[in-house]
C-alpha positions in Angstrom: 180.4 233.4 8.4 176.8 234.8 7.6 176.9 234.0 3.9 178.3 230.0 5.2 175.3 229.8 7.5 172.8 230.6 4.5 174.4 227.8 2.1 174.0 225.5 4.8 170.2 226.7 5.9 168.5 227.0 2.8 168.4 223.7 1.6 167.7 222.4 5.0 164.8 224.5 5.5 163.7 223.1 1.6 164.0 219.5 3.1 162.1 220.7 6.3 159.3 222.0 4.3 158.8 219.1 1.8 158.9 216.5 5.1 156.2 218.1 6.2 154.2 218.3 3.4 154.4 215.0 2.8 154.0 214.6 6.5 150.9 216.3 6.9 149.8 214.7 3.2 149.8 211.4 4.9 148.4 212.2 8.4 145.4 213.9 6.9 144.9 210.5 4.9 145.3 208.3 7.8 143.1 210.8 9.8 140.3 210.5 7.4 140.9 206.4 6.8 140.5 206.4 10.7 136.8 208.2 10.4 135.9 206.2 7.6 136.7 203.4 9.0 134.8 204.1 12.5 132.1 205.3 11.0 131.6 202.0 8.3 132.1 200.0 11.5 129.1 202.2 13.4 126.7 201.7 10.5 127.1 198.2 11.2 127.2 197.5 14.3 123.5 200.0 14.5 122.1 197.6 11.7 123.2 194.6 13.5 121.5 195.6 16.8 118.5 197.0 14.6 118.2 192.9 13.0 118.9 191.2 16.3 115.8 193.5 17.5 113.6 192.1 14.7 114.8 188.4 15.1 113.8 188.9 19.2 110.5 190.0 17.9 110.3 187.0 15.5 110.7 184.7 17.8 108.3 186.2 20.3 105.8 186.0 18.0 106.3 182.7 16.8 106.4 181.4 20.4 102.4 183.3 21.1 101.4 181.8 17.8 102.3 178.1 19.1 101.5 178.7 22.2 98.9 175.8 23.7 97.0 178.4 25.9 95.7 180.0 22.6 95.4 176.7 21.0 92.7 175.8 23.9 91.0 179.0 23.2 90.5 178.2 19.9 88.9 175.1 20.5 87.1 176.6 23.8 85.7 180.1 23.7 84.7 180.0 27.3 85.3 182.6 30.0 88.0 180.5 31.5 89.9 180.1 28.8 89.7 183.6 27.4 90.8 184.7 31.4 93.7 182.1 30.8 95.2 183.4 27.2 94.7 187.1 28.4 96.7 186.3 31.6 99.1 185.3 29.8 99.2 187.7 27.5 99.1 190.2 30.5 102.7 188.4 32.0 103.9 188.7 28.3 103.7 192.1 28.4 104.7 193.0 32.2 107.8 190.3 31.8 109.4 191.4 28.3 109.0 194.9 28.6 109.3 195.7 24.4 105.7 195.9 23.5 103.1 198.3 24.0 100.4 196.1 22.5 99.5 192.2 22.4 96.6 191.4 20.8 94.3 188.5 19.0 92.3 189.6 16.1 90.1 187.9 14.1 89.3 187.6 10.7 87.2 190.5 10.6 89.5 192.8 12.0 87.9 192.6 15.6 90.4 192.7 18.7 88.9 189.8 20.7 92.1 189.4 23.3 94.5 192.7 23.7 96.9 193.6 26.7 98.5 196.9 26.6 101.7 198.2 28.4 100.4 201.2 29.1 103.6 202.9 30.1 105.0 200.2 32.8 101.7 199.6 34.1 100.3 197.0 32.1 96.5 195.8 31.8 94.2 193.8 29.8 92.1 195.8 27.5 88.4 194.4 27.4 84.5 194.8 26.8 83.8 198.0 24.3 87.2 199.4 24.6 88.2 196.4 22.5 88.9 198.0 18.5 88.1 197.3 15.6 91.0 197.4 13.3 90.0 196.1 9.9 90.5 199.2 8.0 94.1 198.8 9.4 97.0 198.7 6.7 98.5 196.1 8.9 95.6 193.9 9.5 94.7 193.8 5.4 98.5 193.1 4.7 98.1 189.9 7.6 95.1 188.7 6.0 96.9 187.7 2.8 100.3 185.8 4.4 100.0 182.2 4.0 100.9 179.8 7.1 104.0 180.5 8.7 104.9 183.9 7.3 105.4 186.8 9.2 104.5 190.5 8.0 106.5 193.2 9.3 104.9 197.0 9.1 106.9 199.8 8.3 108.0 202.1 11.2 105.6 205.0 12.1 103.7 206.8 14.5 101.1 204.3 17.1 97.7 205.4 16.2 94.0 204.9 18.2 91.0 205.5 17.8 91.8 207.5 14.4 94.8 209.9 16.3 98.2 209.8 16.4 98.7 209.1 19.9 100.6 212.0 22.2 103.7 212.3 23.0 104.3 210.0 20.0 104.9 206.3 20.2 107.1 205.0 17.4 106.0 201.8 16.6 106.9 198.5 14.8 104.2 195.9 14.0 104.8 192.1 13.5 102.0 189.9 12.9 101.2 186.2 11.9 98.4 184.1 10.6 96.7 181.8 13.4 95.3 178.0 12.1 92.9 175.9 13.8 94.4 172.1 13.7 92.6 171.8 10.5 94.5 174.1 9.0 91.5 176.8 8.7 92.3 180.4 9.3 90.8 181.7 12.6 92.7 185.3 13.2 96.0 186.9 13.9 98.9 187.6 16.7 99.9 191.7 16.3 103.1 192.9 18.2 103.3 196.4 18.5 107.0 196.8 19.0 108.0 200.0 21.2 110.1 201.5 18.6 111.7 204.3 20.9 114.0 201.4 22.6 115.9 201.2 19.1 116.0 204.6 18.3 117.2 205.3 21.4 119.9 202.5 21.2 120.8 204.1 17.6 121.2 207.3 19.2 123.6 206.5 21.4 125.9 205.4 19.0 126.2 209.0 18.1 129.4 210.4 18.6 128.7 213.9 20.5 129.9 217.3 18.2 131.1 214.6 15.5 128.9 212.3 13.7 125.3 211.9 13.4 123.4 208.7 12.8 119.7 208.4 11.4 117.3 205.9 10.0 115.2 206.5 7.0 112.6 204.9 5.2 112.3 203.9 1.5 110.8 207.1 0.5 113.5 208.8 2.4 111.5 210.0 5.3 113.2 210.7 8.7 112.5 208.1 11.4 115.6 209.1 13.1 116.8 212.8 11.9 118.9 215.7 12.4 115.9 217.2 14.4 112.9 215.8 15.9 110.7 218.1 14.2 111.8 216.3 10.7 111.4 213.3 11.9 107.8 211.1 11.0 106.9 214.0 8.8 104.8 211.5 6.5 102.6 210.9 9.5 101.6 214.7 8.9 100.5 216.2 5.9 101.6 219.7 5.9 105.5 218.1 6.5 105.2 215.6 3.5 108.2 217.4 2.0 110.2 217.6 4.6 112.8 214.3 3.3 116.4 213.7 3.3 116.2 214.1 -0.8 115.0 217.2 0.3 117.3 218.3 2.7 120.6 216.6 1.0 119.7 215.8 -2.4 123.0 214.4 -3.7 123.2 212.2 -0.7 119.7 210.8 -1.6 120.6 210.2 -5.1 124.1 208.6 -4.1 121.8 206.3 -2.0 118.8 205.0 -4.3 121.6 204.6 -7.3 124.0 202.9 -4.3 124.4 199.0 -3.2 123.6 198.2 -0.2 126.4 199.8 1.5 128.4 202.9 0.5 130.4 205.8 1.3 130.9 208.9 -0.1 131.8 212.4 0.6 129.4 215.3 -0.2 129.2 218.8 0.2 127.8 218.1 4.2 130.3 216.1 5.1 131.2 212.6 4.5 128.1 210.2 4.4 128.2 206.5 5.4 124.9 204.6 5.1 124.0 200.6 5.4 120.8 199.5 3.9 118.7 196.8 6.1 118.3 193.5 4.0 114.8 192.9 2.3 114.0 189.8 3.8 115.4 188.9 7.8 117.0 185.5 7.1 117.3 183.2 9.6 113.9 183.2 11.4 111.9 180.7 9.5 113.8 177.3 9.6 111.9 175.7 12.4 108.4 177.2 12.0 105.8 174.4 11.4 104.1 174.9 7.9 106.5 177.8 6.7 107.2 177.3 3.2 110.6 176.6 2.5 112.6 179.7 2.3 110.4 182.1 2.8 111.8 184.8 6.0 109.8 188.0 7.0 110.1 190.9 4.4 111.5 194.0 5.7 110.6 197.8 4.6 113.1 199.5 3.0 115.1 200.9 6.1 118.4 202.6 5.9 120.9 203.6 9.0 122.9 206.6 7.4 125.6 208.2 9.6 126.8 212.0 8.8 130.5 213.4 9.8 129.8 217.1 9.2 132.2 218.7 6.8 133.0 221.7 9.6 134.6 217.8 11.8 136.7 216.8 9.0 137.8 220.1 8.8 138.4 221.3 12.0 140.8 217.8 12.1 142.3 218.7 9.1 143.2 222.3 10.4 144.7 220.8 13.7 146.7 218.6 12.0 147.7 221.6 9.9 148.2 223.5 12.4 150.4 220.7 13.4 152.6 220.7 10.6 153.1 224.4 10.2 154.1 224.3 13.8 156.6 221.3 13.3 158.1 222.7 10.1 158.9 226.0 12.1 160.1 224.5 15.1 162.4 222.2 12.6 163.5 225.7 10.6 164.2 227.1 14.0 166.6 224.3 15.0 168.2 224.2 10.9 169.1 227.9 11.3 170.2 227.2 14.7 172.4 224.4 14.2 173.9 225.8 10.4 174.6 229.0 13.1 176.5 226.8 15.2 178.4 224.6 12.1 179.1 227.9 10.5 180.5 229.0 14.0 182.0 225.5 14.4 184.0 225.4 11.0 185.6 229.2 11.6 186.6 227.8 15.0 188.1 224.8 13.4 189.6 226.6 11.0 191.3 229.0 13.8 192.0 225.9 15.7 193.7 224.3 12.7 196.2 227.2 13.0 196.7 226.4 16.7 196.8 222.7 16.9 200.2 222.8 15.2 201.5 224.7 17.8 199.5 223.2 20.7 201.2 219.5 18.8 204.7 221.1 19.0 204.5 222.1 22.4 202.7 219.0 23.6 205.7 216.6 22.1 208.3 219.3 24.0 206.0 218.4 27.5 205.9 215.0 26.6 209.8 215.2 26.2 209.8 217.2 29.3 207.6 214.5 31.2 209.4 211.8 30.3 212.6 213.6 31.5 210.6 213.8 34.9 209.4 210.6 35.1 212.9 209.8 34.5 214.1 211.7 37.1 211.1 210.7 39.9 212.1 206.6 39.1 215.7 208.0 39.7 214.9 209.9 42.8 212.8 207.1 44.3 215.5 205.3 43.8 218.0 207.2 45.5 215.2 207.5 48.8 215.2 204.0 48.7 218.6 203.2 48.8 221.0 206.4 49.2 218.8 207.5 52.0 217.7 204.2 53.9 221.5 202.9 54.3 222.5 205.8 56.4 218.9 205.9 58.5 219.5 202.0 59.0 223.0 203.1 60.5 221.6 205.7 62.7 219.4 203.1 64.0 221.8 200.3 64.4 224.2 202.0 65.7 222.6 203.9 68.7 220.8 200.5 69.0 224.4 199.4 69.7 225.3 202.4 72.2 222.5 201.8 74.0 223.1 197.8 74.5 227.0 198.1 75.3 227.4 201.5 77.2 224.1 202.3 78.8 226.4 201.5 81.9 228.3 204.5 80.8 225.5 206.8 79.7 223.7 208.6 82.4 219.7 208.9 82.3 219.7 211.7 79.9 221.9 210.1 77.1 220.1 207.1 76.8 217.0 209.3 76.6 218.4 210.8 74.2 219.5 208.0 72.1 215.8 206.4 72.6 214.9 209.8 70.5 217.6 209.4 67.7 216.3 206.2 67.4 212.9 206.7 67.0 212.8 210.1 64.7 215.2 207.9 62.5 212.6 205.0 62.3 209.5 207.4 62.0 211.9 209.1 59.0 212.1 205.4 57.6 208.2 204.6 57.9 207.8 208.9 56.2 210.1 207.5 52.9 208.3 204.0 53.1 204.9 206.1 52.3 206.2 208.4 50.1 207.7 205.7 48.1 204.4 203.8 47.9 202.4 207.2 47.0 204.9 207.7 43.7 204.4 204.2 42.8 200.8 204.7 43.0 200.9 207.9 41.0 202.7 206.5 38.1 200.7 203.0 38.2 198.2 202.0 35.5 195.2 200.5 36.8 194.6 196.6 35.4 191.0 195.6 36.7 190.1 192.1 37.6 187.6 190.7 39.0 189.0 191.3 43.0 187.1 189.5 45.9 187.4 192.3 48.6 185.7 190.3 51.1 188.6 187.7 51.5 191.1 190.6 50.6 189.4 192.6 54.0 189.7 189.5 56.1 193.4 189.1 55.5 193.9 192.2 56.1 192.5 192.0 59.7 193.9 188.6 60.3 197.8 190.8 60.2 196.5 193.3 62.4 195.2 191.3 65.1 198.6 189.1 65.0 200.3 191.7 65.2 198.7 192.8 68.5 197.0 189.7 69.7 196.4 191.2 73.5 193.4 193.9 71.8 189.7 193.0 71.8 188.4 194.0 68.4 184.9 193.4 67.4 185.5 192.9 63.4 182.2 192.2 60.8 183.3 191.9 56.8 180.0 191.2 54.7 180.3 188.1 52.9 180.4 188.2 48.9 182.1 191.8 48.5 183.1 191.4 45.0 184.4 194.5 42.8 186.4 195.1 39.1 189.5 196.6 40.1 193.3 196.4 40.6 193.3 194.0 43.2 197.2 195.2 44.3 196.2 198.8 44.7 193.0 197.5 46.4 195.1 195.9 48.9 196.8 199.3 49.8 193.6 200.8 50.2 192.1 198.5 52.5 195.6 198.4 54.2 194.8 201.9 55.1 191.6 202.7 55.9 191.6 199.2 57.9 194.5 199.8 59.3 193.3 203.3 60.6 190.1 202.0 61.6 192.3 199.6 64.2 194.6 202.2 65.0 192.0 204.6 66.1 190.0 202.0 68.0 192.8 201.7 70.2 191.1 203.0 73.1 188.1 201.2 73.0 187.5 198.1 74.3 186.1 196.1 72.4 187.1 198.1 68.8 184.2 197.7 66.8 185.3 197.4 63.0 183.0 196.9 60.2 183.7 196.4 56.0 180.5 196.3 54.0 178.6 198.3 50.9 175.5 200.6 51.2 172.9 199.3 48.7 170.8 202.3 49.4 172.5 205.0 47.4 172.4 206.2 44.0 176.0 204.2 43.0 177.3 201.0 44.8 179.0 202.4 48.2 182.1 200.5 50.6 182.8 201.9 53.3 184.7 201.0 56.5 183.4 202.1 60.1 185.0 202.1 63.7 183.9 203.2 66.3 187.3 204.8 67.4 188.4 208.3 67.8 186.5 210.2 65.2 187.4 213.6 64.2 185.6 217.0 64.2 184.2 217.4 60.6 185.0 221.1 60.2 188.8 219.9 59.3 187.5 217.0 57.1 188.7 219.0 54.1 192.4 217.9 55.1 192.0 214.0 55.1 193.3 213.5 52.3 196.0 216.3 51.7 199.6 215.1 52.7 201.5 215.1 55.6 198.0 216.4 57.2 196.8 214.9 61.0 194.0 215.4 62.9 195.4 213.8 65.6 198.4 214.1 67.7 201.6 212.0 66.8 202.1 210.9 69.8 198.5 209.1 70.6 198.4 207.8 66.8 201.1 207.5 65.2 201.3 207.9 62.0 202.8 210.0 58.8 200.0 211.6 57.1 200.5 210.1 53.9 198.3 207.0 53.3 195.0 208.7 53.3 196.5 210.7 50.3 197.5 207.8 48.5 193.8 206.0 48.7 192.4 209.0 47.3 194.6 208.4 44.2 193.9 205.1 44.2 190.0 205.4 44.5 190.2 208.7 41.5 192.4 206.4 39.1 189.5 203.9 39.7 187.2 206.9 38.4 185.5 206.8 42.2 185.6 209.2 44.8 186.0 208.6 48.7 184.6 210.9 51.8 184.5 210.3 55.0 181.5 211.1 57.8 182.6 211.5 62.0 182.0 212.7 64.9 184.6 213.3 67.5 185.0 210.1 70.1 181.8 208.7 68.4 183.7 206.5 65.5 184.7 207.8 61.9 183.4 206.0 58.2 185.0 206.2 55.5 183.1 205.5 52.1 184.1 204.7 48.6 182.8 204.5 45.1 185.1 202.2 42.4 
C-alpha cells in the first residue's frame, strides 16, 4: 500500500510546488504593480496640490496688483492713502493666512508699504524698520519682467536683515511689476509665501515605515529630505555637498537624463519622481497687458517619492512566506488524501471480493422478502376476511340472544353477553388498526401538493357529527399547505385529531387547535388539546404498539394508531414528538 501512496504523492506534490511558484511569481508582480501604481498616483496628486498652491498665489497677487486702493496711492502719496493701502494690506495678511510678508517696493529696492504675519499676529511694518532690499536676488529678477509677468523665486530659507531667520522660515517669493495709468514703472507687489504649509501638506502624503516623499531643487538640493538636517543645505556653506546626487547618485542621474516623469528601481529602493512644469499655465489669460502666452516660470522643482528596498522586501518575504506555507499545507493534504486513496483502493479491492457475496445473498433476501411480502398481503387477507366473518357472528348473534331471550336470561347472562359483545367489537376495531398499520408499512409515499387545512377541517366536521351533544372549542390556521401523500395524511390527522377529541372528553369546552410553529429551525404542525395529558416520564411509549398511557376503560382505544403516524411521518423523512403535562392538555408536533 506504501509504495501506491508514493506513485500517487509524488507528482501531486510536483504540481503543488510549480502552482505555487507560479503563484507566488504572479503575486509578487501584482504586489509590486500595486506600489508602483500608488506611489505614481502620490507623486501626482503632491505636484497637483504643490501647482494649485502657486495658481492661489498667482491670483492673489494679480488681485493686490489691480487693486484700486494702490492705484490711489499711486496717484496720492498722502498719509491717508498710505493708512488706506497698508490697512488693507494688514486684512490681507490676517484674512488669508499663507503669507508672512506683503510688501510695496519701489524701483530702488526701498520697502515703502510692508505688513508682516508675524506668526498669527499680524502688523504693519513702518518708519526705519522699513528695508531696503535692492541687493535682493528677487527684487533684481522683478526689475526686468515686462507688464503682466509674474517672477516666481526659488524655494529657500526667509532672510532679514542679512540672517537666516530662526527657527527657519521656508519661503516662496512671487512678485509683479506695478504701472502708473501711463504705463511707467512705479515699483513692485512681493509675496512671501509661507512655504512650511506645503511641505507640511507633502509630508503628509507620506506613508508611515513605507515610502518617503521629498522635494528637490534643480541642483538637487533637499527642500524636503530624508532628514531635516539635509534639507536647505545650500543656504549653508559648510553643507553645500550635502545633495541627493550625493546621497543616491544613480537616482540623480536617472533623473537629470529622465522626462518629466519616471520610475525606476535602484539599489534604495524603487524611486518614483514627477518634475514640476517650467512655466504654470493657466494664470495669465485675463491679466491686462500680459503678453500673449507668456505664464510665470517655475524653478526646477521635483517631488520624488522613495519605497525603501528593506519595504519591498519585507512584502516580498510575506508573500513568500505565504507560498512556502500554502505549498506545505497543500503537500500535507496530497500525502494525506493519496494515504486515504491508497487505503481506499485496497478496501475496494477487498470489497470487490465481498460484493459478490454480499449480491448473492441480497438476491436470496430479496427472494426471501418477496416471499414475506407475499405471505403479509396473504395474512392481511385472511384477518380481514377469515377472521372478521366469525367476530361479525359473535356479535350478531349474542346481539340476537340478547333481543329475543333477555326474558329468559337472568341479570348475570345478559351481562355477560354485553361482554362477549363488546371484547368481540374491540377485537374488530384491534384487526381494523393492524390492518391499516401493514398497509402503511408496505405503501410508497406519492407527494402532492396536500391542503391540510381543509383536510383538518373535515376531519373535525366527522367528529363533532358523530357526537353532536360535546362543546369543543376547535381553531385550524388557514392556508396549511404541505408536499405529501395526501391519503396517508388523512390517517395521520385522523389520529392525532381524533385523540385530541377523545382526550378532551372531560372538558368542557375541549379546546383543539391545528396550526404550524414558524419559530423553529424546520417548519413544525402540531396539534394541541387541552385534554388529559400524560406524565412525560413514559413519553418514550407513544409510539410503540399496543402501548396506553391511559386506562381502556376512560379512553378507549387499541394502542396502535400512534404507531402507524410515526411510520407515516418517518416515510415522509420527518419525525414527530409530543410535549404534556398530566390534566393540563398534550401537543403533538410534526416535521414532513
Amino acid at each position: 500500500m506504501l509504495w501506491r501512496a508514493a506513485l500517487i504523492f509524488l507528482p501531486l506534490a510536483l504540481v503543488a510546488v510549480a502552482i505555487m511558484l507560479l503563484l507566488y511569481r504572479a503575486q509578487s508582480e501584482a504586489s509590486l504593480g500595486a506600489v508602483q501604481t500608488a506611489e505614481q498616483k502620490n507623486t501626482e496628486i503632491a505636484q497637483q496640490r504643490f501647482i494649485a498652491t502657486l495658481t492661489t498665489v498667482v491670483s492673489d497677487l494679480r488681485f493686490l496688483a489691480q487693486d484700486p486702493t494702490l492705484r490711489r496711492w499711486l496717484a496720492d502719496d498722502n498719509p491717508v492713502t498710505r493708512a488706506d493701502l497698508g490697512n488693507e494690506y494688514l486684512a490681507f495678511v490676517a484674512t488669508k493666512g499663507l503669507y508672512d510678508k506683503v510688501r510695496f517696493i519701489d524701483l530702488t529696492g526701498r520697502e515703502r508699504i510692508r505688513a508682516n504675519w508675524n506668526k498669527g499676529d499680524p502688523r504693519l511694518v513702518t518708519g526705519d524698520e522699513l528695508q531696503d532690499k535692492g541687493i535682493r536676488y528677487f527684487v533684481r529678477e522683478t526689475l526686468k519682467l515686462r507688464p503682466g509677468q509674474i517672477y516666481v523665486s526659488p524655494f529657500d530659507l526667509n532672510v532679514d536683515n542679512g540672517e537666516i531667520e530662526q527657527p527657519i522660515n521656508p519661503t516662496l517669493r512671487l512678485s509683479t511689476m506695478v504701472y502708473d495709468p501711463a504705463g511707467l514703472p512705479r515699483g513692485m507687489i512681493v509675496l512671501n509665501y509661507l512655504g512650511q504649509r506645503i511641505l507640511d501638506r507633502i509630508t503628509a502624503m507620506s506613508t508611515a515605515g513605507r515610502d518617503r516623499l521629498w522635494l528637490v531643487n534643480d541642483k538637487g538640493y533637499w527642500l524636503l529630505g530624508p532628514r531635516p538636517e539635509l534639507e536647505w543645505s545650500f543656504m549653508f556653506p559648510d553643507r553645500e555637498q550635502e545633495t541627493l546626487g550625493a546621497l543616491y547618485p544613480y537616482a540623480w542621474e536617472r533623473m537629470q537624463g529622465g522626462a518629466g516623469a519616471g520610475q525606476f528601481m535602484g539599489e534604495a529602493g524603487l524611486f518614483t519622481y514627477v518634475k514640476l512644469p517650467p512655466v504654470l499655465s493657466g494664470t495669465m489669460a485675463d491679466v491686462p497687458g500680459a503678453p500673449e502666452g507668456v505664464a510665470p516660470a517655475l524653478p526646477g522643482w521635483t517631488l520624488l517619492a522613495l519605497v525603501p528596498r528593506s519595504v519591498i522586501d519585507a512584502d516580498l518575504a510575506t508573500l513568500k512566506q505565504r507560498s512556502i506555507t500554502a505549498a506545505l499545507v497543500l503537500m500535507l493534504l496530497f500525502a494525506i488524501g493519496s494515504g486515504f486513496l491508497a487505503l481506499y483502493w485496497e478496501e475496494r479491492r477487498r470489497a470487490e471480493v465481498q460484493t459478490k457475496a454480499l449480491n448473492e445473498r441480497l438476491a436470496r433476501d430479496n427472494a426471501e422478502l418477496d416471499a414475506v411480502n407475499t405471505e403479509l398481503e396473504a395474512f392481511s387477507y385472511s384477518v380481514s376476511h377469515d377472521l372478521r366473518a366469525p367476530l361479525r357472528a359473535i356479535d350478531g348473534f349474542s346481539k340476537a340472544l340478547q333481543e329475543d331471550y333477555a326474558d329468559r336470561l337472568d341479570a348475570a347472562g345478559v351481562g355477560y353477553l354485553q361482554r362477549v359483545r363488546q371484547a368481540a367489537q374491540r377485537m374488530g376495531l384491534l384487526i381494523d388498526d393492524l390492518l391499516q398499520l401493514a398497509r402503511v408499512t408496505r405503501s410508497e409515499v406519492a407527494r402532492e401538493e396536500v391542503d391540510l387545512t381543509d383536510m383538518a377541517g373535515k376531519v373535525m366536521q366527522e367528529l363533532e357529527r358523530m357526537a353532536p351533544e360535546r362543546r369543543v372549542q376547535s381553531r385550524i390556521t388557514p392556508g396549511l399547505v404541505a408536499r405529501a401523500d395526501g391519503r396517508l395524511m388523512r390517517v395521520v390527522l385522523d389520529n392525532l385529531l381524533g385523540n385530541a377529541w377523545k382526550f378532551t372528553a372531560g372538558r368542557d369546552p375541549g379546546q383543539i387547535e391545528f396550526g404550524v410553529d414558524n419559530g423553529r429551525t424546520e417548519r413544525t404542525f402540531y396539534v394541541r388539546d387541552n385534554g388529559a395529558g400524560f406524565d412525560m416520564a413514559y413519553a418514550g411509549k407513544l409510539f410503540g404498539a399496543f402501548q396506553r398511557l391511559h386506562d381502556a376503560k376512560e379512553f378507549p382505544g387499541t394502542g396502535v394508531g400512534l404507531a402507524t403516524v410515526q411510520r407515516i411521518i418517518r416515510k415522509h423523512g420527518g419525525r414527530i414528538w409530543a410535549e404534556a403535562k398530566p390534566n393540563e392538555g398534550a401537543a403533538f408536533y410534526f416535521t414532513l
